[in-house]
C-alpha positions in Angstrom: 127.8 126.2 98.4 125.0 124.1 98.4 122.7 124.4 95.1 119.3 126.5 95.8 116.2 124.9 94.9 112.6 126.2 94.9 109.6 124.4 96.1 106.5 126.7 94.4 103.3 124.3 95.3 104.1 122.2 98.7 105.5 118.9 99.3 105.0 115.8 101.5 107.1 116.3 105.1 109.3 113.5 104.2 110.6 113.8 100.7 111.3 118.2 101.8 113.3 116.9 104.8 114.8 115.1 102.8 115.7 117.4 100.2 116.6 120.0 102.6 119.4 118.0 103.4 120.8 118.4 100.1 119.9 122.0 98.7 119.1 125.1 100.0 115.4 125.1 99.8 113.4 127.9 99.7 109.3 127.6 99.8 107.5 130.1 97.8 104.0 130.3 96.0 104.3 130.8 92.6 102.4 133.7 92.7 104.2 135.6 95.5 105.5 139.2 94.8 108.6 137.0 95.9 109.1 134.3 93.9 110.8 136.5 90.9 113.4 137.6 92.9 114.1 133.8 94.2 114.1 132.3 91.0 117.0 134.9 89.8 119.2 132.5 91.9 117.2 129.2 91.4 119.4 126.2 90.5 116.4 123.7 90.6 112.7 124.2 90.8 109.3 121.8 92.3 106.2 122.2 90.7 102.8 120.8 90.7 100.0 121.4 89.0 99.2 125.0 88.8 103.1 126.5 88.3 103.4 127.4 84.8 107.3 127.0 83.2 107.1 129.4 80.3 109.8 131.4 78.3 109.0 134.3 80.4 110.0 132.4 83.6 112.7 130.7 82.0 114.0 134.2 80.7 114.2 135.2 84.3 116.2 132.2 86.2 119.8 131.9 84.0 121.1 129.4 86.6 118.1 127.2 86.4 119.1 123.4 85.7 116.5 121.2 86.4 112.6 121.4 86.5 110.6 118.9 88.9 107.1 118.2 87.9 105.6 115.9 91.1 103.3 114.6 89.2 101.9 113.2 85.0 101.0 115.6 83.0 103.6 118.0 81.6 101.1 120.9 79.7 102.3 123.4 82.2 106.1 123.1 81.8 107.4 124.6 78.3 109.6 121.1 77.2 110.9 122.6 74.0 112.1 126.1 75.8 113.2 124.1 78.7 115.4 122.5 75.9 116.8 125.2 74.3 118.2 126.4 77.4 119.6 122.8 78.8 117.4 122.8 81.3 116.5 119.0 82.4 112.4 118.3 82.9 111.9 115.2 85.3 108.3 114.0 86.6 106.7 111.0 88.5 105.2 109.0 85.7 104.4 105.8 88.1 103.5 107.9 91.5 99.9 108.0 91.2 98.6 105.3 88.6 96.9 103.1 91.3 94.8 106.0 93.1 93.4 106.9 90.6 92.3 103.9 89.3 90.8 103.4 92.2 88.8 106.2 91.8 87.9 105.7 88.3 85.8 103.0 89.5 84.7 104.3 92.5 83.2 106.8 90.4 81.8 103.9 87.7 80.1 102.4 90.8 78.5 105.1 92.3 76.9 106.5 88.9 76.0 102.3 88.0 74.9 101.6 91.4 72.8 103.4 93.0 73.7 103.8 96.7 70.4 105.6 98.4 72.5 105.9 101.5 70.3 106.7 104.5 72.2 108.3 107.5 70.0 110.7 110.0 67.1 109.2 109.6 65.8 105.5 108.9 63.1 105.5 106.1 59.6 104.6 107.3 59.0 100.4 106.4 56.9 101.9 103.4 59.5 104.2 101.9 61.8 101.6 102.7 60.2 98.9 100.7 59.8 101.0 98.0 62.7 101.9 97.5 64.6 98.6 97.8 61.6 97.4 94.8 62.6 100.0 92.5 66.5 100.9 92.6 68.2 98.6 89.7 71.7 98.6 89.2 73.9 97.2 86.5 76.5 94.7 86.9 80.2 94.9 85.4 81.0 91.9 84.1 77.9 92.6 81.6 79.5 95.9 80.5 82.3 97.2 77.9 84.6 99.7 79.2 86.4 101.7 76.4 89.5 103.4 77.5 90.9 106.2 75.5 94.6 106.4 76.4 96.2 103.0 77.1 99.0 104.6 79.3 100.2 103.9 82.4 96.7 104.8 84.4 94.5 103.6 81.4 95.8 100.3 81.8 95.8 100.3 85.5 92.2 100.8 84.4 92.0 98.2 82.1 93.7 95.6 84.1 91.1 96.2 87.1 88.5 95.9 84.6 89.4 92.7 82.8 90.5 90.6 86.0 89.0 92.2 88.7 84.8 93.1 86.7 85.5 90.5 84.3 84.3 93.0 81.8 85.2 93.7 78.2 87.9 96.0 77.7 88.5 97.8 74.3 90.6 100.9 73.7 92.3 103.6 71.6 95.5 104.8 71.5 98.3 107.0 69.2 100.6 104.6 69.8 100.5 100.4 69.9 101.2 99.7 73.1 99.9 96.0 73.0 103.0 94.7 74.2 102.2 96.8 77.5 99.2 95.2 77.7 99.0 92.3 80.0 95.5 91.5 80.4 92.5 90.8 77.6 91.6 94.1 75.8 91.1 94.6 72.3 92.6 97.7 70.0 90.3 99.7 68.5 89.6 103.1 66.7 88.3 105.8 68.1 84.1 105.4 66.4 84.4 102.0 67.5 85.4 102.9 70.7 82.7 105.6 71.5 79.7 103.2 69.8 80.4 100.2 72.0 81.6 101.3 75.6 78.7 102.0 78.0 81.7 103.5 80.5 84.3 105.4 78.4 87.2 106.3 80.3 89.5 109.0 79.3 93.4 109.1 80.3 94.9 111.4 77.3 97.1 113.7 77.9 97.1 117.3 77.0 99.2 117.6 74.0 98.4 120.1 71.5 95.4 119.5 69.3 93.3 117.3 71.9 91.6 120.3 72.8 88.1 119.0 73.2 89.1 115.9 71.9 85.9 114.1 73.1 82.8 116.5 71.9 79.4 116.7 70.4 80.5 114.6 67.8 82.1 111.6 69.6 79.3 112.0 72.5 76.2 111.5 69.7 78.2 108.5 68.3 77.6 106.7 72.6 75.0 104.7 73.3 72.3 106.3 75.7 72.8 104.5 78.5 76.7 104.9 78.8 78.5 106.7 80.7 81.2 109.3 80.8 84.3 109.3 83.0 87.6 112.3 83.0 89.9 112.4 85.3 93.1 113.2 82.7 92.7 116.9 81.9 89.7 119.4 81.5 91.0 120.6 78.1 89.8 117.8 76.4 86.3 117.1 77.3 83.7 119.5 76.2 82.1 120.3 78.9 79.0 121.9 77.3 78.5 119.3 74.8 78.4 116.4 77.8 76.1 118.6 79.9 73.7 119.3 76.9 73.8 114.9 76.1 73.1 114.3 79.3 69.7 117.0 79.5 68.4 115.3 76.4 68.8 111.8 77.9 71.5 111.0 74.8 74.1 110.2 77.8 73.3 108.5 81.3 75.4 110.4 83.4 78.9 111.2 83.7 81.8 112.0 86.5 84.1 114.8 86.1 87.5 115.4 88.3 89.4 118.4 86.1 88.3 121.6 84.7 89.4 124.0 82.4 90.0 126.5 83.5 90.6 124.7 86.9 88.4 125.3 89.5 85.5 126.0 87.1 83.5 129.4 86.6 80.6 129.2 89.1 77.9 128.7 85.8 79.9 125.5 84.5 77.6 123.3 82.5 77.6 120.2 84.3 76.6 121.8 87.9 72.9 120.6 88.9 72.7 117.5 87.6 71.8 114.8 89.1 73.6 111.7 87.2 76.5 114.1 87.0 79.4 113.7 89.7 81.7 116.5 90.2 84.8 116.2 91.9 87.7 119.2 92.7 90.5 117.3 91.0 91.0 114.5 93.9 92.0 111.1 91.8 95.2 111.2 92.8 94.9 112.4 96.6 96.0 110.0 98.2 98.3 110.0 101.1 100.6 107.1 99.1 100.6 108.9 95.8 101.1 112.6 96.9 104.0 111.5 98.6 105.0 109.4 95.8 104.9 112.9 93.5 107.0 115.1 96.1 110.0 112.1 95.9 110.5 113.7 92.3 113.0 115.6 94.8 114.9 112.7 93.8 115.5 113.1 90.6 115.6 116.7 90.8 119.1 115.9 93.4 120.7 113.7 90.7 120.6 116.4 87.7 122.2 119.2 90.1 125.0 116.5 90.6 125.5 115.8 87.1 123.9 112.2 87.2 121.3 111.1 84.8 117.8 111.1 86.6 115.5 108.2 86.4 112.5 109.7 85.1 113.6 112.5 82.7 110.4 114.1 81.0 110.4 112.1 77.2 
């Protein structure tokens, strides 16, 4: 009998045709009355974002093998107790690096140069005028970016920085990862980091102790007219702290794409302000990557047969 796999959070048409040609697949929410009873016979099992593998889920699927994680981040899947119990974690480390990069700097232009779009109605020549005589932007290849996490999207970052902006690239990470580095960027600690970047970009992950890893502290240390940009993980930006920079003109703005908790409560800091760009979790929505992040079917296939997968969670 074919293996039974469950798909909890959706997948891209092709890579679920595809893997219904191998398993049994069954669909169901993670948070279906079902999905218990299903993951008593699970073999395999396709999360996203939102689907959290925990000893208590664990303690209910005894023929689980293999988790898939179509995506980066790996907070919501339990590695050690997936370990204990010889089940194999795979994600898709390289599926979404170039979206949202792109979006990183989509972001940094919008909040650096000011768009004034016009769409219903043409401006009178007065208003017009004025406001092509007053609206200043800033240009890139003046600026220092400072990255904080020189992974795989933080130097997707970086590179379109340094040879796309021409701009000055510094960053921080746990690790040297220099010989990763292809481009001109300088290594740096973390106060250096924060006092010299007027765009600080963040692309931690969420391991345990980066809880508000960027906060009051690290904010006061910026320089006034820099800028704030997270699109890794909610848990380790302090929301408050940002929004209360920002109202006393100690930060120029900022651009937020995760939450925690995810979506935010409806009084969230940062809501209803204007330099402040808020985004429901879209950097890496594109069709291209979201595919990319349902072919973790792939590896998910090769574990049930017994064959090492290519990208087995580290």
């Amino acid at each position: 009998m074919k293996p039974t796999v469950l798909v909890t959070e959706g997948s891209d048409p092709r890579p679920l045709a595809w893997l219904r040609q191998q398993v049994n697949v069954i669909e169901v929410p993670y948070d279906d009355p079902a999905f218990d009873r299903h993951l008593a016979t699970a073999d395999g099992l396709v999360v996203r974002t939102y689907t959290k593998v925990n000893e208590s889920m664990l303690d209910q699927a005894p023929r689980l093998k293999v988790v898939g994680r179509g995506g980066v981040g790996l907070e919501s899947i339990d590695l050690a107790a997936c370990r204990r119990r010889g089940v194999q974690v795979v994600y898709t480390p390289d599926a979404n690096i170039l979206a949202v990069g792109d979006f990183v700097f989509g972001y940094i232009l919008q909040l650096l140069r000011p768009w004034c779009f016009f769409k219903d109605l043409v401006p009178d020549p007065k208003e017009f005028k004025r406001v092509r005589n007053t609206v200043r932007g800033r240009q890139l290849n003046e600026l220092t970016i400072g990255i904080l996490g020189m992974g795989r999207v933080g130097r997707r970052v970086g590179h379109i920085a340094a040879t796309g902006f021409g701009m000055r690239v510094l960053y921080n990470d746990l690790i040297d990862v220099s010989e990763h580095v292809p481009f001109h960027a300088t290594s740096v600690d973390k106060p250096t980091l924060y006092r010299q970047a007027d765009i600080l970009s963040i692309h931690v992950t969420m391991l345990p102790g980066n809880e508000n890893l960027v906060g009051a502290s690290q904010i006061a240390m910026m320089k006034p007219d820099a800028i704030l940009i997270n699109t890794s993980r909610g848990e380790v930006l302090d929301a408050q702290a940002l929004a209360d920079a920002i109202r006393a003109k100690r930060l120029a703005g900022a651009a937020v794409d995760v939450y925690w908790p995810e979506p935010p409560p409806s009084d969230f800091p940062l809501l209803k302000l204007d330099n402040v760009l808020l985004t429901p979790h879209l950097a890496a929505r594109t069709y291209t990557a979201l595919e990319n992040m349902s072919w973790v079917v792939r590896d998910v296939v090769e574990v049930l047969n017994g064959r090492p997968p290519k990208y087995p969670a580290p």
